[in-house]
N, C-alpha and C positions, 0 to 999 in steps of 0.2 A: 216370784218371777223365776223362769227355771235357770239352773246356772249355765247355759249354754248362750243366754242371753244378756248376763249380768257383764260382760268384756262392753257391749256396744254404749250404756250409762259412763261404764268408767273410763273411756275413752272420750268422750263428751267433758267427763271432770277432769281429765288430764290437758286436754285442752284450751279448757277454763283457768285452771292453775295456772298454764302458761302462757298468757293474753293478758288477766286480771291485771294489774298492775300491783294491786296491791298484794296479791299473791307470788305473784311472777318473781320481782325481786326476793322475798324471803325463800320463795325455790330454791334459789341459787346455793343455799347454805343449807340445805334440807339432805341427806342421806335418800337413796333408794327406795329403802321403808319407809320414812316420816313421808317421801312423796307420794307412794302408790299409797298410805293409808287418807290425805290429805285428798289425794286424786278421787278417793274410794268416795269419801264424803259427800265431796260436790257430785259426785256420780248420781248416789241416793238422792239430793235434794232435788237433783233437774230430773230424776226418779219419777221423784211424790209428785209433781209441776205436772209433768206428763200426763200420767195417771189420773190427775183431777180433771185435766185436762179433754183425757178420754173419755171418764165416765159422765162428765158434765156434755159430753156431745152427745153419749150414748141416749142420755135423757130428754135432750130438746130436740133431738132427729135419730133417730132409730135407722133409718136406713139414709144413704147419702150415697149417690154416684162416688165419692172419695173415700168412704167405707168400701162400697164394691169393688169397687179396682185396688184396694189395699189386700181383700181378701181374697182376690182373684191372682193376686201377686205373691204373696208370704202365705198364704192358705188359712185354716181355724189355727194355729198355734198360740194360745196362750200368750198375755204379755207381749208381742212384737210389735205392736202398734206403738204402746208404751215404749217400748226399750229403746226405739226408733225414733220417736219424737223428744224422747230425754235428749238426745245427740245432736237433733234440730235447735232447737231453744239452745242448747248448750254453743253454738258456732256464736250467734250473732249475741250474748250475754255480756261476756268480757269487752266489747266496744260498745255496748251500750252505758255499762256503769264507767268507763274510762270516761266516755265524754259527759256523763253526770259529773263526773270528778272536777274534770277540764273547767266546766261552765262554775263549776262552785269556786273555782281557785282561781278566777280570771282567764279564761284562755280566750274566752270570746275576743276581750279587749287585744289580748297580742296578734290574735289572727289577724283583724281589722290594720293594727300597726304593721303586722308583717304587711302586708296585703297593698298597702298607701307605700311601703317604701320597695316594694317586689314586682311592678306594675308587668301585667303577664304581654309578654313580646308575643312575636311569630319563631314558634321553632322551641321556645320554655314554657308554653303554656303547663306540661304535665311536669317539670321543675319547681314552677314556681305551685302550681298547687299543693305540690310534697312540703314547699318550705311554710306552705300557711298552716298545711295539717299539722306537721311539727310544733309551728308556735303555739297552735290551738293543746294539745293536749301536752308541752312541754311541763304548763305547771300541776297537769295531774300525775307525769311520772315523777318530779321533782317530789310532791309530797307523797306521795308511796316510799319514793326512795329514804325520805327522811323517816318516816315512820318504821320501816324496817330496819334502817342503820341504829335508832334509839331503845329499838327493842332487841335486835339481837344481833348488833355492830359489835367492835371491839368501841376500846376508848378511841384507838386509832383511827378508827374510821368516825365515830365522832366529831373528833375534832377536825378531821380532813374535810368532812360534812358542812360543820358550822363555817369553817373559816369561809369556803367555796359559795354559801349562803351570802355571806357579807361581801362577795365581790361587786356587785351591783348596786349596795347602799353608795348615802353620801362618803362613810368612812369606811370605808375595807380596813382590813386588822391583815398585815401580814402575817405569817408563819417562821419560823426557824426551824430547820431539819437540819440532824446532822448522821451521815452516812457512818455507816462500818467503816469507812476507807477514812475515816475524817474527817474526808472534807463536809462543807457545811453549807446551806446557801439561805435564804431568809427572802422571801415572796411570796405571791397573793395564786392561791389556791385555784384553777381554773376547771380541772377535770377530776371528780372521784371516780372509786371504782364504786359497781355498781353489786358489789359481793358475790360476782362469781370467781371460783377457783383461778379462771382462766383470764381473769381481767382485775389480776394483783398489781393496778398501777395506775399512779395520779399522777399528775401533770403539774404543775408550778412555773409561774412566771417570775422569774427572777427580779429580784432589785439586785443584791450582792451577793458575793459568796467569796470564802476562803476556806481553811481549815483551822483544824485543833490540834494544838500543840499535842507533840508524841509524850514530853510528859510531865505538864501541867493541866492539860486538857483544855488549855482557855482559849477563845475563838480569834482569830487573827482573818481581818478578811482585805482581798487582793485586788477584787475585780468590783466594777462597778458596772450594772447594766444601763444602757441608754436609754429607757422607755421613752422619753418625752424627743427623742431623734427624730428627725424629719428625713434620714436619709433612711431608715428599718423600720418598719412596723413593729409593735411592740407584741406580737404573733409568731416574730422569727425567733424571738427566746424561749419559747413557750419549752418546756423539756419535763420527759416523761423519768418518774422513777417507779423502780418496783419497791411495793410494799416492805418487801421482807429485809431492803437494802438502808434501811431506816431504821438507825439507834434511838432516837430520841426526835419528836415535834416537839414546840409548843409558840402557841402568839408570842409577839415578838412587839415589843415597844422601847422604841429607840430610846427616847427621852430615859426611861425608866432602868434601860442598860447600861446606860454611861453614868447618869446622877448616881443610881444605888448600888450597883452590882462594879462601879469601874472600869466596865470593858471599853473597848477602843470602839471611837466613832469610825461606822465602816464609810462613809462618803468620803474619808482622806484616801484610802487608798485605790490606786489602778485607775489608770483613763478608761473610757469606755472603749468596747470591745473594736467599734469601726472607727477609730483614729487613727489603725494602720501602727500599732505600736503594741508590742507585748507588754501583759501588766506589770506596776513597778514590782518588784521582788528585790530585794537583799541579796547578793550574789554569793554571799558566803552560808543563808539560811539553805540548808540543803532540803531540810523539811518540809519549808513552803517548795522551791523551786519541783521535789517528787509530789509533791502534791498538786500543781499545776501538768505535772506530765500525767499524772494518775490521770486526772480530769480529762485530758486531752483525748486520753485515750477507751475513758469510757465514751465520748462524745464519738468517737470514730475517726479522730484528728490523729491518725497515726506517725504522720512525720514530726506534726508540730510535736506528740508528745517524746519520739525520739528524741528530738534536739532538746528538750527539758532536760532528761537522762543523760542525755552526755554530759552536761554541764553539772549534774549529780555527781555524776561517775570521776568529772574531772577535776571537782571540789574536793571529793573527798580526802580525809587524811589518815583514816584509819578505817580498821572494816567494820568498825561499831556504827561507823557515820550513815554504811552503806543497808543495814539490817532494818528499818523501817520500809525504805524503800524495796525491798526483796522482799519484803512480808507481805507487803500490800500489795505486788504482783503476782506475788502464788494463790493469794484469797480470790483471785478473778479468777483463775485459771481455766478453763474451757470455757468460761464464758468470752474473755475478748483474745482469740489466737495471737493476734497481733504483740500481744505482751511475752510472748515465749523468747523471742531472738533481744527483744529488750532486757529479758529475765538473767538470759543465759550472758549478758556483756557486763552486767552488773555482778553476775557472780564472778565471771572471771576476773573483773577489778578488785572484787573482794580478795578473791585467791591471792592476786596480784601483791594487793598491800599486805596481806597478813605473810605473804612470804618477805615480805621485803622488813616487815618487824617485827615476824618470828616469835606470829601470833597463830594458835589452832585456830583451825575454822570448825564452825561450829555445827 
């Protein structure tokens, strides 16, 4: 095939690559080269397709009104029929094996469920057919996705994988994360990422959370989530983290945390969030009380995390009390602005007490 022609194949494979499913995903973690040579491949194979293609027409009709208006169109050039018809077969390829997939993993059955609980109105007719397409081929992305993350996931993605898997069983397995900033939360895994660069963040439904001591590192938790509420749906907790913001997962079994390891049961502590009351906290523990402002203030709760900080800044007795909290304000730093006039009140109390006991700052 002459190389002026070899772009319209590869174009057809790059295509393919990103529809397949099962390609699509491992794309995502693929370099420039590994994709245009990955791209190259399928190019060649919907190639040969072509090509057999051609000559098997060439042999049972020699002349055909779609042979003449092809060469009345592109002229005698060599290969262009071929290079042309590689890029045809190559459009409709990746939704055909997708819904081979679909049907092998059940999708028939979820469309039919979607379908009986989505009954199409006047004005949703083309809503409601998106959400049965969805359910039909939801469990052939589901297993691409798993197959890629087991082959060339992190452990992290893994396990963010599996747990998200068991959200639908009889027994979901919560998770435990505990962030850079400390704090910790421990919930049922609802959204992975799907391994691209640009979509480094899962989602997490809370049950509890609190932090880790600055330094024992043991988990102390504050708040309790409402799920089983009738006034919230258990959807308004739902909270996204980025990958990179994550010290440490792993399952989490209560029973197993308290009988063997000794940690504190977290259902004693903090009312749930809509009882109109802030969680119990220790009024003297300065570490929990920055660590619920921390929180607040990644959440976007700017005031509420203010008044946390003051109550830091107004605990305080010395400037050593006040160094956790200044630490774990400057590690956000362009990421939430909001922490700057927080940052700069905290330091000036610092200044404050170490003048006042005639300690260096540091």
């Amino acid at each position: 095939m002459p190389s002026n022609l070899l772009f319209i194949p590869l174009l057809g494979g790059y295509w393919f690559a990103h529809h397949w499913y099962s390609s699509r995903f491992r794309a995502h973690r693929m370099d420039g080269y590994r994709l245009l040579l990955d791209s190259a491949v399928y190019g060649v194979f919907f190639a040969a397709i072509a090509r057999c293609l051609v000559l098997a027409a060439a042999l049972v009709h020699a002349k055909t009104p779609i042979r003449a208006a092809w060469v009345e169109l592109a002229g005698d050039q060599s290969y262009a029929g071929t290079a042309f018809l590689a890029f045809l077969v190559s459009l409709p390829a990746p939704y055909v094996l997708n819904g081979l997939s679909a049907i092998r993993q059940g999708g028939i059955r979820n469309a039919i469920a979607q379908a009986s609980n989505q009954p199409f109105h006047q004005g949703t007719t083309a809503k409601a057919a998106r959400g049965i397409l969805d359910a039909f081929l939801d469990p052939a992305r589901a297993a691409a996705i798993g197959v890629t993350v087991k082959r060339w996931g992190s452990d992290l993605d893994r396990l963010l994988d599996q747990a998200s898997r068991q959200l639908g069983s009889n027994t979901p397995k919560p998770i435990m994360i505990s962030l850079r900033t400390r704090k910790v939360y421990v919930g049922f895994v609802t959204r992975t990422p799907d391994l691209r660069p640009a979509d480094a963040f899962f989602s997490l439904l809370p049950i509890w959370s609190g932090y880790r001591n600055a330094t024992t590192l043991s988990v102390r938790f504050d708040t309790r989530y409402p799920l089983d509420s009738t006034a919230r749906a258990p959807d308004d907790f739902v909270t996204s983290f980025p990958i990179e913001a994550i010290e440490s997962a792993h399952f989490f079994d209560l029973d197993l945390y308290v009988s063997r390891f000794g940690g504190e049961a977290p259902i004693e502590f903090g009312p749930p969030p809509d009882s109109g009351t802030t969680p119990s906290v220790d009024p003297t523990d300065i570490t929990a009380m920055a660590n619920l402002g921390l929180t607040e203030l990644i959440e976007g709760q700017t005031e509420r995390a203010a008044e946390w900080y003051k109550l830091v800044a107004a605990t305080a007795k010395s400037p050593s009390d006040l160094d956790g909290a200044i630490g774990d304000l400057k590690e956000l730093g362009e990421a939430q602005p909001a922490s700057a006039a927080i940052l700069k009140e905290l330091i000036a109390r610092r200044l404050e007490l170490s003048q006042a006991g005639d300690q260096p700052q540091p």
